[in-house]
N, C-alpha and C positions, 0 to 999 in steps of 0.2 A: 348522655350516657347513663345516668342516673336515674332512677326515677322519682319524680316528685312528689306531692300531694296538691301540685300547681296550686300553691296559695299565694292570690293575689296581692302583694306588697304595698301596705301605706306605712305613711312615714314614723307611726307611732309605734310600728311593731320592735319586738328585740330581734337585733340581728343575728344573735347568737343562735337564736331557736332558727333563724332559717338558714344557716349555713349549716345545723343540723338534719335538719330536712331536705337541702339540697349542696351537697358539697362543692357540685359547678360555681356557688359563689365565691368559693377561694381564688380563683380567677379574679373574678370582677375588684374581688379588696386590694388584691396584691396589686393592680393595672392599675389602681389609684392610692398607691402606697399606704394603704389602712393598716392598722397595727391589727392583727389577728388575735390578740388578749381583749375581747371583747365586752367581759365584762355582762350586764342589763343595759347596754346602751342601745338606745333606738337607731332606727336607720336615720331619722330627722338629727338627732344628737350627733349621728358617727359623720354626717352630712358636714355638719359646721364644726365639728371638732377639724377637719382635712381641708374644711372649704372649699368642697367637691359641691359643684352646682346638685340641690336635691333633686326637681322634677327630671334633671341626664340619670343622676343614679336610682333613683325610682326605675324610670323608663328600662333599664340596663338589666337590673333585676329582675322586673317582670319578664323580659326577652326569654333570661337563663330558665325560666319559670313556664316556656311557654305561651304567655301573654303577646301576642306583635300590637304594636298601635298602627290606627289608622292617620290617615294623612292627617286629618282635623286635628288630630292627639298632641300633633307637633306643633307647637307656639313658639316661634323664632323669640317672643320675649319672654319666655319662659326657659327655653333649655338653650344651657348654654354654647355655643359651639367650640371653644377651645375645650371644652370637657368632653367632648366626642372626639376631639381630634386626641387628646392625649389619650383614651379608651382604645382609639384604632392605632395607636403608635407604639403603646404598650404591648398590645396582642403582635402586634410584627416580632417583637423579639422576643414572644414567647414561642414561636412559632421558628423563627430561625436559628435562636440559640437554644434552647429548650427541647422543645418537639421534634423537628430534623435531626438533629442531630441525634436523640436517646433512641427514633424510630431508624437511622443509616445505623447506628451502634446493636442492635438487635439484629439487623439482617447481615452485620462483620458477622455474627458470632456464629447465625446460621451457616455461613459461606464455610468455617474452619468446620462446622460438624455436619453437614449434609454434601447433598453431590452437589458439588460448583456451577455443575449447567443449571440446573434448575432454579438457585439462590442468585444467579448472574442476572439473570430475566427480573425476578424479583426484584434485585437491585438495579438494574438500567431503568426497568417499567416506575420506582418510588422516586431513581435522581430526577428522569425526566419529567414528573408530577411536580416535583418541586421546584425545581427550574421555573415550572409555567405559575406557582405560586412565586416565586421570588420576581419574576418578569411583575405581577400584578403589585405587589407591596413596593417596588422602585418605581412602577408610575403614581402611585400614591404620594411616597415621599418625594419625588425629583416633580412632579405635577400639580397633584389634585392640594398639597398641604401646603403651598408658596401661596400657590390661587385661592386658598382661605384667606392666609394671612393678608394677599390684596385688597381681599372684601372685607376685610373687618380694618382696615389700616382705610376705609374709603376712596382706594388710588380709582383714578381713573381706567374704566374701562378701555381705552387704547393700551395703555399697558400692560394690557395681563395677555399676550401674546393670543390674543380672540380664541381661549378656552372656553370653556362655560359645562354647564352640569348636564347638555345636554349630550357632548364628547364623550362626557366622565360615563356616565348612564350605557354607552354605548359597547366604550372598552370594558368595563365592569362583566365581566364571564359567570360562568359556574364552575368556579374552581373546586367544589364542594365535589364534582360527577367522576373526576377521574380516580378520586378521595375511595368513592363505594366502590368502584370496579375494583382497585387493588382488592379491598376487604373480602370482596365475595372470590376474586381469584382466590385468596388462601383459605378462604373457606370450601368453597368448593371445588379447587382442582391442585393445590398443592399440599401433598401429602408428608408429612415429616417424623421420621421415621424415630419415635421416643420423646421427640424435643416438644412433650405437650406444653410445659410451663412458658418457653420460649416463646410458642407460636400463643398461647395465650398474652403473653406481656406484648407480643408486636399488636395483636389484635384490639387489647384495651387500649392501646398507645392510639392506634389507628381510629379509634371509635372516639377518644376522646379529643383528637386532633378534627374530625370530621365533622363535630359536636357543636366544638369552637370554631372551627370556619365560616356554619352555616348561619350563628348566632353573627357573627365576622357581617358576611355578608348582608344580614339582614338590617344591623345598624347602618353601614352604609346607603343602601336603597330604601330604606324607610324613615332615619331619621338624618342623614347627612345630605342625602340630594334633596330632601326638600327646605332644608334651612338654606342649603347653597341657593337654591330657587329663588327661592326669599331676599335673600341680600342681593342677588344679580338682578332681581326686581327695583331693590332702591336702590342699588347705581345708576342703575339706564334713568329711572322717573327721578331722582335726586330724593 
């Protein structure tokens, strides 16, 4: 939603100058409970002050930055995978306590000051969007985040009820597509007659929610399936 100046993040830099630069990172500190009085503290410093694995939040910052890694980028001994799990556990509840809820509270307010058919579509067209976002975030937690815990706890591959990353890989959607079609429906075909500031706060909400889904997703199929890969590799070979 922002624009950056996509400056590459290592660990020596101050974090304070890039959350100036990119304020998407306010996300990433709060999802790993960072104190926001940042002070000249480096990202290496803010790293072990939290005891947040560095090369997960490295990786995470470059993301919001633009930067994607390639598969090589990911070294099972190097990033940690409870720190991606808590990253994508965090973002669920920014998304369902947070974001649903300020973007359904926007389109009430439309419903009382515009014509009801029009804000009804609106609002059937975002609950059922979110719906198929909430379907995806409860097979994450009820699925994909036990079957971590299997692989990292070394249990035997019978017991993990024969999922694997390549299931995960499969149900994994674009939840991000149905995201733009609202945006562009209110851009281009719902007209709101005075409520510009309104339709402008649904539309940063929507842009900023759309933002974060795609960054959402890209941690998962970039750096979760292939650490999952990893470990379901030294089960099966011990």
């Amino acid at each position: 939603m922002y624009q950056t100046h996509r400056t590459y993040i290592k660990p020596d830099m101050c974090m304070a100058d890039l959350v100036i630069e990119n304020p998407s990172l306010l996300l990433l500190l709060e999802r790993f409970g960072m104190e926001t009085a940042l002070n000249d503290t480096d990202v290496a410093q803010l790293c072990e002050q939290y005891e947040v694995n560095t090369p997960v939040f490295l990786l995470l910052c470059n993301l919001y930055n633009g930067f994607f890694p390639q598969r090589k980028d990911i070294n099972p001994e190097q990033h940690r995978l409870t720190d991606i799990i808590k990253y994508i556990k965090n973002s669920h509840r920014f998304y369902t306590f947070e974001k649903y809820p300020q973007i359904r509270d926007y389109i009430a307010q439309l419903y009382e000051r515009q014509c009801p058919e029009d804000i009804q579509q609106l609002e059937i067209f975002f609950g059922d969007y979110f719906e198929e976002v909430q379907e995806h975030l409860r097979y994450e937690e009820e699925v994909v985040f036990p079957y971590c815990s299997y692989l990292l706890e070394g249990k035997a591959k019978e017991e993990i009820n024969a999922f694997s990353s390549a299931e995960y890989r499969d149900h994994h959607t674009d939840i991000e597509t149905k995201l733009a079609d609202l945006k562009n429906l209110m851009l281009k075909h719902l007209s709101l007659d005075g409520d510009f500031i309104l339709k402008r706060k649904i539309l940063y909400a929507l842009m900023e929610l759309e933002n974060d889904l795609y960054i959402h997703s890209q941690v998962e199929e970039l750096v979760l399936l292939p650490l999952l890969e990893h470990l379901e590799f030294k089960d099966r070979n011990g």
